[in-house]
C-alpha positions as CSV (number, residue, x, y, z in Angstrom):
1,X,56.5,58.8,-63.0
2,X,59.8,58.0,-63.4
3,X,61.9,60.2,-65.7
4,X,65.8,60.2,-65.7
5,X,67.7,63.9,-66.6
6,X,68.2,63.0,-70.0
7,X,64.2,61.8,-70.9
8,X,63.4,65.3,-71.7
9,X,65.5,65.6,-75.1
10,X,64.0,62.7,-76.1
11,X,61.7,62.9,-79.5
12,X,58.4,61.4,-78.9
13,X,56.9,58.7,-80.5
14,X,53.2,59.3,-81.0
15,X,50.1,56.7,-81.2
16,X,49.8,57.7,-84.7
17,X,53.1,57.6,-85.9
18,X,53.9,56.9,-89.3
19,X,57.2,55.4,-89.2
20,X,55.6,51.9,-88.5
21,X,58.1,51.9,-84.9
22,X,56.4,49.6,-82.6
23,X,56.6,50.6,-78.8
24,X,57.9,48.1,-76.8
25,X,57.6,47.5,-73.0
26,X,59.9,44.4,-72.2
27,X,60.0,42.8,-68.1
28,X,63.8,41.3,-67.1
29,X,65.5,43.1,-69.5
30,X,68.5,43.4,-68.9
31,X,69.7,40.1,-69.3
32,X,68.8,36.4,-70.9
33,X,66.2,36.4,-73.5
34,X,64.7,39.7,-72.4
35,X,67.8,41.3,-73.4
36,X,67.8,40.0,-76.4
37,X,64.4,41.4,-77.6
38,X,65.7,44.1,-76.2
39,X,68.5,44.5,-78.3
40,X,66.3,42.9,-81.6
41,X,63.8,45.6,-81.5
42,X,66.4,48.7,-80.8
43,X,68.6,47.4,-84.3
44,X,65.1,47.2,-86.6
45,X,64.4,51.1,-85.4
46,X,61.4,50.0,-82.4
47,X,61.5,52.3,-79.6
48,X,62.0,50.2,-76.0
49,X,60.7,50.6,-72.4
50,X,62.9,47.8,-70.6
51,X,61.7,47.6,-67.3
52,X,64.7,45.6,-65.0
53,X,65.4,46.4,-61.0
54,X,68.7,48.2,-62.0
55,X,67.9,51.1,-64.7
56,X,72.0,50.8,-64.4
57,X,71.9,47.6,-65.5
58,X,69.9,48.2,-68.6
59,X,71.9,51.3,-69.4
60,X,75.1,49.3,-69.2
61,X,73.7,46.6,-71.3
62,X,73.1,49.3,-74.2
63,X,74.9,51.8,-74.0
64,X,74.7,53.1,-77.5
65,X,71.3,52.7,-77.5
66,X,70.1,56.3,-78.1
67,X,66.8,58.1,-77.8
68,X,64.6,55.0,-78.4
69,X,65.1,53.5,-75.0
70,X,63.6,54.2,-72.0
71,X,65.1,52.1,-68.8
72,X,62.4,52.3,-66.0
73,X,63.2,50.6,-62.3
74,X,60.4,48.1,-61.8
75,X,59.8,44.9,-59.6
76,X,57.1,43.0,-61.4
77,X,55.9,42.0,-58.1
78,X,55.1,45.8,-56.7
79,X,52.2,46.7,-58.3
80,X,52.5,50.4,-58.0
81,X,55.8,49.7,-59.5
82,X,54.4,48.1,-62.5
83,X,51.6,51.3,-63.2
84,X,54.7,53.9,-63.0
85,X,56.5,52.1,-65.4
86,X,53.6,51.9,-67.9
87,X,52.9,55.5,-66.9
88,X,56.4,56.6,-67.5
89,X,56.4,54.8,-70.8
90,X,53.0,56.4,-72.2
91,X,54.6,59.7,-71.3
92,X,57.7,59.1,-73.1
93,X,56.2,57.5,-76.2
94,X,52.9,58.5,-76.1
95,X,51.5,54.6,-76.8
96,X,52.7,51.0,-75.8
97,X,52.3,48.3,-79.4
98,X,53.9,45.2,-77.5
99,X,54.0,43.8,-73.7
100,X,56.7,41.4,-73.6
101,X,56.5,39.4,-69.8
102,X,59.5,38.2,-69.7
103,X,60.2,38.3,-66.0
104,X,61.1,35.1,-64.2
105,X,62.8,32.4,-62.6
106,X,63.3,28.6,-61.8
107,X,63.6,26.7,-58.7
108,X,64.9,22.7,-59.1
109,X,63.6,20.3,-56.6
110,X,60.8,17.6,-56.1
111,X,57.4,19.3,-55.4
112,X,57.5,17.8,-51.7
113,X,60.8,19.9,-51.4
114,X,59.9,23.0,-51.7
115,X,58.7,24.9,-49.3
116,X,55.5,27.3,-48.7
117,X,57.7,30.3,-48.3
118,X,59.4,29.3,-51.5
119,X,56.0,28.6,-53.3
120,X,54.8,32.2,-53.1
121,X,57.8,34.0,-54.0
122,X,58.0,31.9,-57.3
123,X,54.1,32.6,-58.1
124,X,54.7,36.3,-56.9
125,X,57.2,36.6,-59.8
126,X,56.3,34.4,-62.3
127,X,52.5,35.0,-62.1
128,X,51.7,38.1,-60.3
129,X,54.0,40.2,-61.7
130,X,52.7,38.9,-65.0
131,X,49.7,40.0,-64.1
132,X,50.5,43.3,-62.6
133,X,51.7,44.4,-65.7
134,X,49.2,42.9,-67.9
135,X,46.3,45.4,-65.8
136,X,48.9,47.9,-66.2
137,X,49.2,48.1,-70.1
138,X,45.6,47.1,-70.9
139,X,43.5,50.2,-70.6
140,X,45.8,52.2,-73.0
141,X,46.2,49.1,-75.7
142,X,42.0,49.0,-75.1
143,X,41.8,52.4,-75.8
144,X,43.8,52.0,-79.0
145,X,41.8,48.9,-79.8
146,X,45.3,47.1,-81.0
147,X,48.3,45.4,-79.2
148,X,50.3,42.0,-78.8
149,X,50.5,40.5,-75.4
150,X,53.7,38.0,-75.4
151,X,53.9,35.9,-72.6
152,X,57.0,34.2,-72.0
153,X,55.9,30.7,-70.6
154,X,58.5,27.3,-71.3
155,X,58.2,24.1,-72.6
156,X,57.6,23.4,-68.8
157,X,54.8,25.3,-69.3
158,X,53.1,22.8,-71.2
159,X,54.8,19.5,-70.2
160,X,56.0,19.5,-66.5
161,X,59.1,17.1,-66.0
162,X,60.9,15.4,-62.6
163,X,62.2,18.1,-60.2
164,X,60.7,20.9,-61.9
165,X,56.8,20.7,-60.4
166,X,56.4,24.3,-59.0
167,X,58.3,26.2,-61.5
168,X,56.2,24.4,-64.1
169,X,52.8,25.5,-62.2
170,X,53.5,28.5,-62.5
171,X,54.3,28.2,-66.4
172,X,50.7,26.4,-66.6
173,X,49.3,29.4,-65.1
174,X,50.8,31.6,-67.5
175,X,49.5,29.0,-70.7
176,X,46.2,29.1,-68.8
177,X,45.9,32.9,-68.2
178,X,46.9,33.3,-72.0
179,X,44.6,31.7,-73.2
180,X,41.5,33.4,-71.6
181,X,43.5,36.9,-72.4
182,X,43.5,35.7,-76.5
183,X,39.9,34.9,-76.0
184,X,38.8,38.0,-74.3
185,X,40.8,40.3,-75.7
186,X,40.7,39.4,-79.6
187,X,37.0,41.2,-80.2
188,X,39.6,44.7,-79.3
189,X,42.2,44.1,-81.7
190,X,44.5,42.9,-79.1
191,X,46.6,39.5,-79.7
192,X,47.8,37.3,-77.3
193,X,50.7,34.4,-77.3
194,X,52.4,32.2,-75.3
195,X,56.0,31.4,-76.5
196,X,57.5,28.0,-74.6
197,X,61.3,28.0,-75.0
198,X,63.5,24.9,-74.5
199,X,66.6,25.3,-73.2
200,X,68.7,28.9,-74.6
201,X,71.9,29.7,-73.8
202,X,71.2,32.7,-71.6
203,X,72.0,33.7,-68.1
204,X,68.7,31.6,-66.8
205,X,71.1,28.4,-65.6
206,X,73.1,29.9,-63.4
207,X,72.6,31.2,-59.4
208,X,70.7,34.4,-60.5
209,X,68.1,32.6,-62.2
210,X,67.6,29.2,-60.3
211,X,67.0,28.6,-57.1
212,X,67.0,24.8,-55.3
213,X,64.1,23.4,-52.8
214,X,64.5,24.2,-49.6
215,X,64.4,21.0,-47.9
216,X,66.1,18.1,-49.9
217,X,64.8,14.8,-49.1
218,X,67.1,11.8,-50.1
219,X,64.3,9.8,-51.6
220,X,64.6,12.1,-54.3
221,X,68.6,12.2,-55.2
222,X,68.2,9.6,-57.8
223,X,65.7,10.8,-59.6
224,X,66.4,14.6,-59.6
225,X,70.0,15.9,-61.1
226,X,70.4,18.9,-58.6
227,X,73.8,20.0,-60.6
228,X,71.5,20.1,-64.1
229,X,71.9,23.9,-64.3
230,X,75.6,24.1,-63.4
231,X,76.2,21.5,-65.7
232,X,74.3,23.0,-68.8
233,X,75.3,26.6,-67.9
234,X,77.1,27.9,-71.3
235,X,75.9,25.1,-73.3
236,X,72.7,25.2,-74.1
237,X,72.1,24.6,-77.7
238,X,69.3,27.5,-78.0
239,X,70.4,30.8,-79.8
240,X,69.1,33.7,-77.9
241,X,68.9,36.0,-80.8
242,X,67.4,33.6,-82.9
243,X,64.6,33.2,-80.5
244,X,64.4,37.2,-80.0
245,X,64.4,37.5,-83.7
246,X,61.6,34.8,-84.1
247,X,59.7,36.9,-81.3
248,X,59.8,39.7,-83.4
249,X,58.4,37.2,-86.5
250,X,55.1,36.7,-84.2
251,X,54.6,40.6,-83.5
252,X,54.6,41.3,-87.2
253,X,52.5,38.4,-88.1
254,X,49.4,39.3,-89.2
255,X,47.8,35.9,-87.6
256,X,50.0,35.4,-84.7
257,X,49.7,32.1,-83.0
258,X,48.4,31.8,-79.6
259,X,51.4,29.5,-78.3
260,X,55.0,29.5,-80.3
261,X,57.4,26.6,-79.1
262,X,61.3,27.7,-79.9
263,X,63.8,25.2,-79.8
264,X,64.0,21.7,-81.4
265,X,64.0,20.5,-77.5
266,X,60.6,22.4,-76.5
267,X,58.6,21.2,-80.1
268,X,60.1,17.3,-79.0
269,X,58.7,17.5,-75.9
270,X,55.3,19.4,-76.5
271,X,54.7,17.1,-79.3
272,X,55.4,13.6,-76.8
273,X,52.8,14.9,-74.3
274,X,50.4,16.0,-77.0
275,X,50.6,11.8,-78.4
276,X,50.8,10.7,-75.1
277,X,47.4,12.6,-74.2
278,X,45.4,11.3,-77.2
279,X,46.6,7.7,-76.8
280,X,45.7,8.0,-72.9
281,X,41.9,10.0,-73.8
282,X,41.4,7.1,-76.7
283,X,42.6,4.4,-74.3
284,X,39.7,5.6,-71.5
285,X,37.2,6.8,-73.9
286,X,34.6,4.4,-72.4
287,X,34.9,5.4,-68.6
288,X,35.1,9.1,-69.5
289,X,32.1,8.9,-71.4
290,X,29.7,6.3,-68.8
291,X,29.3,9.5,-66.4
292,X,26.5,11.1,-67.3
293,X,22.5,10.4,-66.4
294,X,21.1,7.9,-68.5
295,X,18.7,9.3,-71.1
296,X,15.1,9.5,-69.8
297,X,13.1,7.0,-71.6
């Protein structure tokens, strides 16, 4: 477990608690939108496990945060990191109400430019460490037969775009896993959902949080904007808090929905690829439909 000196003073928070607190355990929290659900849940009274590779780093972002957070060291990708983390956080609060996987980051480049190497380590992060701490929280939210999942996918997640292929397969496997977890989770009293974010004006646009394809092939120059996250870095029309406090919305819903869009960019484009699907299934209706065995006379 991991326990800093001051842990011990610390009043704990127990499953049956009547305060209404939720327990949160947040991925990448320190900074971008994971700070900022951070800092949402911390201001309404929630207690906070913010898991981040720097416990430094999350200390520095809150500094007057007081006895309801907990910074724990994790890499989503190190599975043992992911179970202490949980661990540490059940000990400190006693229960975990809300998984937040947060944890992320983007690569630009045509899908023919990036390489295997690159491939993995995007998957490793943005999938397996999903996953690692999804295993990790479930047996005690199982146990307490209640919970909310939230999965932070992107509105890549659910319509891919030019020069953003392999960040947006792993996005489809986060809308994918979600939606098996709402379905075989919900019979527990555990909820899942998927939020796809457009573009927000965190930290995600600049060298920490995208990565270009190793091998640029000039066929692609025209059709891929390399520079997009330089040039969008401090601009982006998305409010952070806003999104962190609509997060919060979801949590306290008492239907939550299985995937939550945020931004007037991400609802645009989901809602174009959701037309552009129909017309394309009504359009080939009659060749979809001519594959099965003729019915025996």
């Amino acid at each position: 477990m991991m326990h800093t000196p001051e842990d011990t003073t610390v009043t704990e928070i127990g499953p049956e608690s009547s305060s209404g607190q939720n327990v949160w355990f947040v991925t990448g929290a320190s900074r971008g939108l994971g700070r900022a659900i951070v800092s949402a849940a911390l201001n309404r009274g929630d207690a906070v496990i913010a898991g981040a590779r720097s416990t430094r780093a999350v200390r520095d972002a809150f500094p007057h945060s007081g006895n309801g957070l907990l910074p724990v060291e994790l890499d989503v990708r190190d599975e043992a990191a992911a179970l202490a983390a949980v661990e540490a956080g059940l000990a400190r609060f006693g229960r975990i109400d809300v998984l937040v996987n947060n944890a992320g980051y983007g690569l630009v480049g045509a899908v023919e430019e990036v390489s295997a190497v690159q491939v993995r380590e995007l998957f490793s992060t943005n999938v397996d460490g999903l996953l690692n701490l999804t295993r990790a929280v479930l047996p005690a939210m199982r146990r307490a037969r209640k919970g909310h999942i939230v999965n932070i996918s992107s509105q890549g997640g659910f319509a891919a775009a030019i020069g953003s292929g392999v960040y947006a397969a792993t996005k489809f496997a986060v809308e994918g896993l979600s939606e098996a977890l709402a379905l075989e989770l919900a019979e527990m009293g555990i909820r899942v959902t998927v939020v796809e974010p457009g573009v927000f004006r965190t930290e995600f646009f600049s060298t920490a949080s995208i990565v270009a394809a190793d091998t640029p092939i000039a066929d692609y120059d025209t059709l891929i904007n390399r520079e997009v996250a330089l040039e969008n870095d401090g601009i982006q029309p998305g409010d952070p808090q806003k999104a962190a406090a609509a997060i919060l919305a979801i949590v306290d819903a008492e239907v939550p929905p299985l995937r939550l869009p945020l931004g007037v960019d991400a609802v645009a484009r989901i809602s174009k690829k959701i037309e552009a699907v129909a017309i394309e299934t009504e359009t080939w209706i009659g060749l979809s439909l001519s594959t099965g065995f003729a019915p025996e006379e």
